[in-house]
C-alpha positions in Angstrom: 97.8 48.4 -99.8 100.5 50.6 -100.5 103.3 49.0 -103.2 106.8 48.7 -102.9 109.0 48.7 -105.6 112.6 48.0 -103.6 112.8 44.4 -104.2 111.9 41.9 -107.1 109.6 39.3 -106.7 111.7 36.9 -105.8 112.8 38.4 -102.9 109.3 38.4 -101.0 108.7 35.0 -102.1 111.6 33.5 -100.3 110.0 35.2 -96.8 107.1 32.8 -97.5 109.4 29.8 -96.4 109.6 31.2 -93.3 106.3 32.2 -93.1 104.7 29.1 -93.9 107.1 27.4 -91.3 105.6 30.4 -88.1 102.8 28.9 -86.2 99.6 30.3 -86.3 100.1 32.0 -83.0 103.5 33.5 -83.7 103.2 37.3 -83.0 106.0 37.8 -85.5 103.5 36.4 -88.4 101.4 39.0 -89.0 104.1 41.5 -89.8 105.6 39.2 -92.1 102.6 38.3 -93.9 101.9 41.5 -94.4 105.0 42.9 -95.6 104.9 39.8 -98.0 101.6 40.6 -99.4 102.7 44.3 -99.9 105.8 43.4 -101.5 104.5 41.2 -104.3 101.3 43.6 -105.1 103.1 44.3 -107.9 102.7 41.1 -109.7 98.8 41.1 -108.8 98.9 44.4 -110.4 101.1 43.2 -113.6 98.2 40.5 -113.6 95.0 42.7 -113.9 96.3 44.6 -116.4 96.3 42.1 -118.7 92.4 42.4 -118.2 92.2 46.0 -119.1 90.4 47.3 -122.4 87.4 44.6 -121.6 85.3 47.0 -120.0 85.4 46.8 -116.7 87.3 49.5 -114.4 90.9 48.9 -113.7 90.7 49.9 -110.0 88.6 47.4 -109.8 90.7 44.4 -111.6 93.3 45.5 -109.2 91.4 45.0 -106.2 90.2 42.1 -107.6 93.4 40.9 -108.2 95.4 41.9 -104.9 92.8 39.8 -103.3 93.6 36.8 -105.0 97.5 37.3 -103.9 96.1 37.2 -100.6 94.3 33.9 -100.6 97.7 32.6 -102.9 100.0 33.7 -100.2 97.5 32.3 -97.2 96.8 29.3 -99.0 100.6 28.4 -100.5 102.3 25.3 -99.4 106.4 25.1 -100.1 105.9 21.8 -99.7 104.4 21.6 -102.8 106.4 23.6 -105.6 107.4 27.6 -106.0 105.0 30.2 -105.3 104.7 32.0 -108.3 104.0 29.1 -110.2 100.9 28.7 -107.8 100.2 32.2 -107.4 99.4 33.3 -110.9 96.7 30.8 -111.7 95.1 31.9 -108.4 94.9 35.5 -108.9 93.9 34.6 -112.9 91.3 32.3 -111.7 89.8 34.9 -109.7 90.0 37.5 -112.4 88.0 35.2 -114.5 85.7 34.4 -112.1 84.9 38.1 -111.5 84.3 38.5 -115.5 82.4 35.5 -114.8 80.1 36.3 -111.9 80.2 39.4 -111.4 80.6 41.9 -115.2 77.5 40.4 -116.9 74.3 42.6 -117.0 72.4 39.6 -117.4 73.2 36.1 -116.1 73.7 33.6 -118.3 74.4 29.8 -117.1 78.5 29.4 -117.2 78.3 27.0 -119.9 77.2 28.9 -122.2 79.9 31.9 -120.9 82.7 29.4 -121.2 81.7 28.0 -124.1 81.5 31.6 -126.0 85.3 32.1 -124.7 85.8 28.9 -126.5 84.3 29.9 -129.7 85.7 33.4 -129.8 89.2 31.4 -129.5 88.0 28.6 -132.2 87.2 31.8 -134.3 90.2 33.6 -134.6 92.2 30.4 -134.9 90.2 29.2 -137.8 90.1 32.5 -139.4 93.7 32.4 -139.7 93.8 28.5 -141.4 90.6 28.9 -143.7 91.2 32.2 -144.4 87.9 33.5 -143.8 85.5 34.3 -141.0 84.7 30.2 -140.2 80.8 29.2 -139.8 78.7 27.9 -137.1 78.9 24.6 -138.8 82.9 25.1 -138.7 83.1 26.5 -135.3 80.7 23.4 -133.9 83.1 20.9 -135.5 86.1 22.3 -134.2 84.7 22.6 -130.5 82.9 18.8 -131.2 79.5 20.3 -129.8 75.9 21.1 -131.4 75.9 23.8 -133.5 72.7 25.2 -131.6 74.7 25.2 -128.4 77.1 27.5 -130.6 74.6 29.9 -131.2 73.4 30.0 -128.2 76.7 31.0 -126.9 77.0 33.7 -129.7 73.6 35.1 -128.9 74.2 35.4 -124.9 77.3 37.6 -125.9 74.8 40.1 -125.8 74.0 39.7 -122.5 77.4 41.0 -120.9 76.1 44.5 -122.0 72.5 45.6 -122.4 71.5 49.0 -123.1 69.6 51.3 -120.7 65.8 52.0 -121.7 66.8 55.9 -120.9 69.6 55.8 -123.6 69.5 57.8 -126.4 68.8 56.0 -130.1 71.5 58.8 -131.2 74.5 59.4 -130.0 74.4 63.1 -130.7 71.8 63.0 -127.8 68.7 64.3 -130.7 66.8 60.9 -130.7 64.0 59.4 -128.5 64.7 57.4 -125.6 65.1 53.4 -126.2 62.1 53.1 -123.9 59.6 54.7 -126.2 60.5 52.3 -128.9 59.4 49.9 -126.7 55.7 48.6 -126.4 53.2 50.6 -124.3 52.3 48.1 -120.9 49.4 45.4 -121.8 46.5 46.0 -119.5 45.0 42.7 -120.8 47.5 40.9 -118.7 45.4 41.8 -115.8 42.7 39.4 -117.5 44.6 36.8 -117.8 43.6 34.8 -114.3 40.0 35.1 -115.4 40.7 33.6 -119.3 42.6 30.8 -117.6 40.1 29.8 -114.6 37.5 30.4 -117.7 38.9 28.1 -120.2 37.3 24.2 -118.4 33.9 26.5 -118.2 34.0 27.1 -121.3 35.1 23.4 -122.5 31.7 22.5 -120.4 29.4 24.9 -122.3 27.2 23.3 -125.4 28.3 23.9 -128.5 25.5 26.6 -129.2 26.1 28.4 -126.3 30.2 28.5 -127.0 29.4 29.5 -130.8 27.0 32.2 -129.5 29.7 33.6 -127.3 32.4 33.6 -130.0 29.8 35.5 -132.9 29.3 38.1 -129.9 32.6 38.7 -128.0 35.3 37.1 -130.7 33.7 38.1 -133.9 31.6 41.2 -132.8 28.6 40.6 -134.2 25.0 42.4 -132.7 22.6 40.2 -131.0 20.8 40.6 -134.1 23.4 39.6 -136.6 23.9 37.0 -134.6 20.2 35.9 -134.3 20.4 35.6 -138.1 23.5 33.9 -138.5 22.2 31.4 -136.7 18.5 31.4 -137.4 17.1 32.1 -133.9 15.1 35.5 -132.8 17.3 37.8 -130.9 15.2 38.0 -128.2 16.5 34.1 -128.3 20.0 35.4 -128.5 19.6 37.8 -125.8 18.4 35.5 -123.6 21.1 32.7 -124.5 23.8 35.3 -123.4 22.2 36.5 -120.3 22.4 32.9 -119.1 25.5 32.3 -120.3 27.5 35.3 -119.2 25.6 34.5 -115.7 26.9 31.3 -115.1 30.3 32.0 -116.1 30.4 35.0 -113.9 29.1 32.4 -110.8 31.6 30.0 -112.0 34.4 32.6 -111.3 32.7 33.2 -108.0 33.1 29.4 -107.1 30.0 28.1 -108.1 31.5 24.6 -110.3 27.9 23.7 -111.3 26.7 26.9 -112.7 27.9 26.1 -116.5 26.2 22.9 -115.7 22.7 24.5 -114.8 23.2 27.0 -117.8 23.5 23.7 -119.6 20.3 22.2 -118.5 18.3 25.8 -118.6 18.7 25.5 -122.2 17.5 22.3 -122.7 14.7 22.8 -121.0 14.0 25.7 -122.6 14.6 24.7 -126.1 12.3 21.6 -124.9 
């Protein structure tokens, strides 16, 4: 939309009368509306400035903005009071909601946003009556909410900007990358169905067979440290673990009563 500057504010808004009175169908009412909109862009502009410095770009807020006069000027009813008091909150609200939904890196639930506006307002208005930076206790009293709430809102804070893993740990550009600070990638998490779909296997497994496992795989003991530890041969041992290891691997296969045929192998075997 192009602006014009050749009459105030005032003077578009009393075309609305008369464009609120046009019916729908009125080939004049286009024209109007639009010369309407056009001549009040200004105050949608006046508006998103005030949202500049919080950064976000400008020629966005703008557009942001310009389409809230829009919906004001589509959705204002004379009927019910003077534009601009109606108008401003609408294009405000949908600043807001645009810092809201739209600027955050990560998304945080809008309680917690709102409620971090609230405490960065509580903040500098307690600052200026205690006369120092005021305390989670002091901010949570003032806003009448749980002080964990308070810090949760603190803590998302930094979620409206997170830094990129290829940015630089120095500005002068000489450090790493964030990324390598960052942990290499966990190839045991591929292992991690099996530990879980092992775990009631193992909960069926005597407690022999369990300790054996844990001395070998936890511990890392031989077969024969193990076979002395627990005063069995390790040809004893061996065997235990062959069995062992054999029905778990059939268990993982689908076989429910393996750990319960490893069970009986070794009583009858101890027998």
């Amino acid at each position: 939309m192009r602006r014009h500057d050749d009459g105030s504010v005032l003077h578009h808004t009393r075309r609305l009368a008369r464009l609120a009175a046009m019916r729908p169908a009125d080939p004049r009412r286009k024209a109007l509306r639009t010369r309407v909109i056009e001549g009040l862009v200004p105050l949608a502009d006046r508006l998103a400035l005030r949202y500049a410095n919080r950064g976000e770009r400008s020629d966005d807020l703008v557009q942001v903005a310009r389409l809230g006069l829009i919906k004001a000027v589509d959705g204002f009813d004379p009927a019910r009071g003077d534009f601009l008091g109606y108008a401003v909150p609408t294009i405000q609200g949908e600043l807001k909601r645009y810092f809201r939904d739209q600027c955050w890196d990560v998304r945080v639930p809008r309680r917690l946003q709102d409620l971090r506006h609230d405490a960065n307002a509580a903040a500098d208005r307690l600052s200026q009556r205690v006369g120092h930076e005021p305390s989670v206790a002091e901010l949570a009293a003032d806003l009448a909410v749980p002080e964990r709430d308070v810090l949760a809102a603190i803590g998302a804070g930094a979620a409206y900007r997170v830094a990129s893993l290829n940015a630089a740990t120095r500005q002068d550009g000489a450090g790493c990358e964030i990324g390598e600070l960052v942990g290499a990638p966990d190839h045991r998490v591929e292992e991690v169905p099996d530990r879980v779909s092992l775990r009631p296997a193992l909960a069926r497994l005597p407690a022999r067979e369990r300790r054996v496992l844990a001395l070998r795989f936890v511990d890392g003991l031989t077969q024969a440290e193990i076979a002395e530890r627990i005063g069995l041969s390790q040809m004893h041992v061996s065997r235990v673990l062959s069995r062992t290891l054999a029905g778990l691997r059939a268990w993982i296969d689908g076989d429910a009563s393996a750990v319960d045929v490893c069970g009986q192998r070794r009583r009858s075997l101890a027998a």
